[in-house]
Z-matrix of the N, CA and C atoms (Angstrom, degrees):
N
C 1 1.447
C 2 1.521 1 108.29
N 3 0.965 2 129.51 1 136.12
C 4 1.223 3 157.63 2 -126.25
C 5 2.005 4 97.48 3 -121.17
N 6 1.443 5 119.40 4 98.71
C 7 1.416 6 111.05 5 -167.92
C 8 1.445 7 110.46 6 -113.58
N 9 1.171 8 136.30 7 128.42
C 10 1.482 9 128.31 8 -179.47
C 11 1.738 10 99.62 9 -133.71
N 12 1.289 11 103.47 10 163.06
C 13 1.773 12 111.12 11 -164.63
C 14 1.573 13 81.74 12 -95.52
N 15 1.241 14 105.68 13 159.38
C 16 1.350 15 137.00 14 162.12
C 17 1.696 16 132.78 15 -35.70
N 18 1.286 17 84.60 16 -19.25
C 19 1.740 18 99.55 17 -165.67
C 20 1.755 19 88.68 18 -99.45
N 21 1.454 20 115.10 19 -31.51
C 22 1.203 21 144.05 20 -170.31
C 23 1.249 22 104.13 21 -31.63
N 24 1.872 23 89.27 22 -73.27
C 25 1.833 24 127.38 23 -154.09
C 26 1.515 25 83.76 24 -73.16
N 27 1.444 26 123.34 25 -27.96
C 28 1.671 27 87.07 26 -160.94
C 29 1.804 28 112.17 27 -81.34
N 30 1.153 29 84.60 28 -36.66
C 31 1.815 30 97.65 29 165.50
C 32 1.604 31 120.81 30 -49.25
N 33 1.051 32 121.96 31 -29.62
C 34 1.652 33 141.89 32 -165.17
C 35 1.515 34 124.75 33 -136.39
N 36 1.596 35 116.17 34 26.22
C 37 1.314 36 130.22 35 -163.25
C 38 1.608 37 107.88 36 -84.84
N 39 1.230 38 105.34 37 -2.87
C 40 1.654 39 102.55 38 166.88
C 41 0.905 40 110.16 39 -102.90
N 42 1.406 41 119.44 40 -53.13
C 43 1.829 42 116.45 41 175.49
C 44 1.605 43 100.39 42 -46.64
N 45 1.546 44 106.57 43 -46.14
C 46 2.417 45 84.53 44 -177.74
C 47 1.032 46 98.87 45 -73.06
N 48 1.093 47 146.64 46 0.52
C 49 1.491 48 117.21 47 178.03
C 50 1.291 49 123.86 48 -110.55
N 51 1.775 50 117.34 49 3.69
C 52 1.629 51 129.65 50 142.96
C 53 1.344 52 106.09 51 -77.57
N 54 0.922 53 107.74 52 -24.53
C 55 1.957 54 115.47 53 -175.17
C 56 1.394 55 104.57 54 -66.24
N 57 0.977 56 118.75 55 -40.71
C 58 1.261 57 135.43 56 -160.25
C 59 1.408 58 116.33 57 -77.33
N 60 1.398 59 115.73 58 -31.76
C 61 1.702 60 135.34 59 166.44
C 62 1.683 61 101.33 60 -48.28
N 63 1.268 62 119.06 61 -43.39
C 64 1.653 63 135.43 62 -172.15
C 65 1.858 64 107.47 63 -63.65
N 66 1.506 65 93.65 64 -67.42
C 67 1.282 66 109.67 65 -178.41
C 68 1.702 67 125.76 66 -168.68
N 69 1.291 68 123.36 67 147.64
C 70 1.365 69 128.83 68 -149.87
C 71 1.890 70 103.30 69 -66.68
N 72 1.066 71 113.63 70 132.91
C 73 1.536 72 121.02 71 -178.68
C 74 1.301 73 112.93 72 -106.54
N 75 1.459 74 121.70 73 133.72
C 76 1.548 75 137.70 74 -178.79
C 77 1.506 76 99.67 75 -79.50
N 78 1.213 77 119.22 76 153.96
C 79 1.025 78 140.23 77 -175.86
C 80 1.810 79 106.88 78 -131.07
N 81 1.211 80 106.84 79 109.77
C 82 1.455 81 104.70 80 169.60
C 83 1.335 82 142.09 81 -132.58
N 84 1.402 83 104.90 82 131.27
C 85 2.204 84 94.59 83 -170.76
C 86 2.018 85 90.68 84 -117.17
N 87 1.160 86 92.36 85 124.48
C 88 1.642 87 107.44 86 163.34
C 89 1.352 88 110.87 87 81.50
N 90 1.266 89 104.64 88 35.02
C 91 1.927 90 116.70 89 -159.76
C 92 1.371 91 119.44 90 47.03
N 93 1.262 92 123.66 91 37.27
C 94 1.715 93 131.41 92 173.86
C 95 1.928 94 95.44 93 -132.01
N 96 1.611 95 92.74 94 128.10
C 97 1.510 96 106.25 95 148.68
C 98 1.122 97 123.64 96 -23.03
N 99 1.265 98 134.78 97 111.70
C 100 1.615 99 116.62 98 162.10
C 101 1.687 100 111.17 99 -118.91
N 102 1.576 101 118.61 100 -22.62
C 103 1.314 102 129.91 101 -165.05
C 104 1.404 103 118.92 102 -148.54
N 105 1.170 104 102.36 103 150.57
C 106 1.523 105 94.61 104 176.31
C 107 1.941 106 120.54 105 -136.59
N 108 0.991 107 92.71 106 147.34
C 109 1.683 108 100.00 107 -152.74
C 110 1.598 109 95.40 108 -89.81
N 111 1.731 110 138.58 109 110.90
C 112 1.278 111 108.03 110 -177.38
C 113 1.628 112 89.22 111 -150.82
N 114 1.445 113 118.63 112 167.85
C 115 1.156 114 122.54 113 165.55
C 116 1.039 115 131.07 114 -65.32
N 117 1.656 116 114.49 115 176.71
C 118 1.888 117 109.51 116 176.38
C 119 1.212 118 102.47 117 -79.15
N 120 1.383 119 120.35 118 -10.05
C 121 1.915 120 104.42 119 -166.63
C 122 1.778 121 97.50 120 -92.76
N 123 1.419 122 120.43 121 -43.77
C 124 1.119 123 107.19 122 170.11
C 125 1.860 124 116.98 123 -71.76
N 126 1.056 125 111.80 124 -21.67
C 127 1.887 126 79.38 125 168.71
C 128 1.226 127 123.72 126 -78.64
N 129 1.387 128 103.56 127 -8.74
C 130 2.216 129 115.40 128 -167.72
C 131 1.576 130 80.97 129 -88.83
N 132 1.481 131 124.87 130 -14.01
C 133 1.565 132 118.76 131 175.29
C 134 2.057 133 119.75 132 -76.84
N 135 1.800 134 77.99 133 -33.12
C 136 1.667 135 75.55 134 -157.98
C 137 1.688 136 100.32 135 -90.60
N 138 1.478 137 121.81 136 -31.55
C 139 1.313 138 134.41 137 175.00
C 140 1.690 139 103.35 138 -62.36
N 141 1.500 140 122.74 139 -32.60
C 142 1.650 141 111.52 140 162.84
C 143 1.304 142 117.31 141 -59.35
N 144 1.487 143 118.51 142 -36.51
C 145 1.724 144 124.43 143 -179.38
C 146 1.356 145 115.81 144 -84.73
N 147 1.471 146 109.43 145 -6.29
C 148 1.280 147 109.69 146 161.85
C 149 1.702 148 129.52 147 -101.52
N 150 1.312 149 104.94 148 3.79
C 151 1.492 150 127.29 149 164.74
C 152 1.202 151 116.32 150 -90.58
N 153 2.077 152 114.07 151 -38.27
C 154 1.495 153 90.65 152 -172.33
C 155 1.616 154 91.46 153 -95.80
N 156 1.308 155 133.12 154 31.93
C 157 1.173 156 117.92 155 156.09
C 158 1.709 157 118.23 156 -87.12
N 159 1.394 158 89.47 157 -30.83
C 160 1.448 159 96.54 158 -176.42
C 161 1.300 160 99.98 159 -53.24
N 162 1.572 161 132.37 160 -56.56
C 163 1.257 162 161.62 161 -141.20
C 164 1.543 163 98.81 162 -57.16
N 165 1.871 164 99.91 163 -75.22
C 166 1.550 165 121.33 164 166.76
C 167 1.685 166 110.75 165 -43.84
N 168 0.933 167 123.45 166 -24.37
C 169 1.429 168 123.35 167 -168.84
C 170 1.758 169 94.18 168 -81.74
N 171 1.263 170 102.14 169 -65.22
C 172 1.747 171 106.75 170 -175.25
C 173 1.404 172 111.92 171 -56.40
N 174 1.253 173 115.57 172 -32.80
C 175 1.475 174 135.20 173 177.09
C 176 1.836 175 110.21 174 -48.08
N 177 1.356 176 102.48 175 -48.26
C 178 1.121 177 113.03 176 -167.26
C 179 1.765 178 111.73 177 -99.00
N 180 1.497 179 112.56 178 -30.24
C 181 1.490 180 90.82 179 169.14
C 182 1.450 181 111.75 180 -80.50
N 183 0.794 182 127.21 181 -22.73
C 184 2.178 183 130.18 182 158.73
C 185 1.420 184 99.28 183 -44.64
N 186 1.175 185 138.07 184 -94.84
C 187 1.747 186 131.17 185 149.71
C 188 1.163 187 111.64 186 16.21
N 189 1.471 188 109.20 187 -92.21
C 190 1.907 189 116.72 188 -170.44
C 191 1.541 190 123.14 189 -53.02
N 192 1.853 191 98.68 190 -25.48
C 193 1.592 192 103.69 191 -172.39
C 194 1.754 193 97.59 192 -76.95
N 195 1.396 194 117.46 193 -45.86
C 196 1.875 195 126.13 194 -167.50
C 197 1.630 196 95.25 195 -64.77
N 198 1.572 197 113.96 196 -43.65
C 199 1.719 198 108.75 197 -179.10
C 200 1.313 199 138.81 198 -46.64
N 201 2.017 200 93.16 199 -70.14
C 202 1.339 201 110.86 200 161.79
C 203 1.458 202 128.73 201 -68.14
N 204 1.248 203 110.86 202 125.25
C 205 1.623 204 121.32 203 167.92
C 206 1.487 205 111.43 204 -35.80
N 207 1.176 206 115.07 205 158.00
C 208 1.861 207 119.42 206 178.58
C 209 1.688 208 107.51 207 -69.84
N 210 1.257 209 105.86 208 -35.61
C 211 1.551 210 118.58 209 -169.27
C 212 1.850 211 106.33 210 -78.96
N 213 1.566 212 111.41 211 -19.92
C 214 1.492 213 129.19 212 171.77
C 215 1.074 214 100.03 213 -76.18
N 216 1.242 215 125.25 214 -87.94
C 217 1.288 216 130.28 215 157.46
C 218 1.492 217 118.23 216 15.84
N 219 1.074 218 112.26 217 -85.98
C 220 1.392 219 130.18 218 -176.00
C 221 1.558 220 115.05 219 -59.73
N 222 0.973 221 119.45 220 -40.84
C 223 1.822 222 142.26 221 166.28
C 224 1.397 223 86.31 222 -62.16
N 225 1.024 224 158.07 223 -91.80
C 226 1.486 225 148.93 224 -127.88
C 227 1.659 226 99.61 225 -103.12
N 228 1.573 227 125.07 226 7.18
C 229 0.903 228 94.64 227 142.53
C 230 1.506 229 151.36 228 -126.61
N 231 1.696 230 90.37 229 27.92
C 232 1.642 231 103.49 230 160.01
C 233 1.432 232 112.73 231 -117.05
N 234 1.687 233 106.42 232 45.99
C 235 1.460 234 101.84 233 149.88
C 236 1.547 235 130.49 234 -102.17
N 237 1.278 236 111.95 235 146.47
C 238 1.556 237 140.09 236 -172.42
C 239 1.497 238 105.75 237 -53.22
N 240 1.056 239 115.27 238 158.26
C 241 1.615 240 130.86 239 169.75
C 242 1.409 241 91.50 240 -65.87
N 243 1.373 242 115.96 241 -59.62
C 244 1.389 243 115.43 242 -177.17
C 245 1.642 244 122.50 243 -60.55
N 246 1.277 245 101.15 244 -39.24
C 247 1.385 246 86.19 245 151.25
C 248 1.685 247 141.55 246 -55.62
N 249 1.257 248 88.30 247 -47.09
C 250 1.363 249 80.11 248 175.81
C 251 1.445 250 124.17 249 -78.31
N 252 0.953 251 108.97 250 -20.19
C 253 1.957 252 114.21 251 160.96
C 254 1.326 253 100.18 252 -42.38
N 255 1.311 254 112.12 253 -83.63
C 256 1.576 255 119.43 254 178.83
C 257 1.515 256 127.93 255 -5.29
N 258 1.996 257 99.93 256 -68.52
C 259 1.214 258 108.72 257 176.63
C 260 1.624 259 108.17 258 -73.15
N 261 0.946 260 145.84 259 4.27
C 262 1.413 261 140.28 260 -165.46
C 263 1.926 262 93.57 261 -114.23
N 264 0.764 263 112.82 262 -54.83
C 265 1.283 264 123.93 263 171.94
C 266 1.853 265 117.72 264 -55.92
N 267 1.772 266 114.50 265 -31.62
C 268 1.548 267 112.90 266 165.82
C 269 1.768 268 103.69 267 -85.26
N 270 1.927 269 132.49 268 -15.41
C 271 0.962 270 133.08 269 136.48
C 272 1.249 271 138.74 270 0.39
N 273 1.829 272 97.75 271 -59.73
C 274 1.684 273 119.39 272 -161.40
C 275 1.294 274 105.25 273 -67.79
């Protein structure tokens, strides 16, 4: 991936943005990430994987709520990180 500073992109904002058809470009001020340079086909890519996550997400607490019992339910949901280490760990 292809990284140019900030002062970079503004000087060269057409060349990144044919560049960019190729592969996604970093954008950087003060040697930290701030932006990212990418096409329309990859964001109509990454905003789809971020819908059917949403999707799978809703998908699945609808699932967990019809599965688990009310009295489950309620038990699993004042358990601890440490708890659940625990049980994942008697799992192994």
């Amino acid at each position: 991936m292809l990284s140019v500073t900030s002062v970079e992109a503004q000087s060269r904002f057409g060349e990144l943005i044919d560049r960019s058809q190729r592969e996604p470009i970093a954008v950087t001020r003060r040697g930290r990430t701030v932006a990212y340079v990418v096409s329309g086909h990859d964001m109509e890519e990454l905003s789809n994987v971020k819908q059917r996550r949403q999707e799978a997400a809703l998908w699945y607490a609808q699932y967990r709520a019809q599965a688990l019992p009310a009295d489950m339910a309620q038990a699993a949901a004042v358990l601890t990180d440490d708890d659940i280490t625990q049980l994942v760990n008697e799992l192994r």
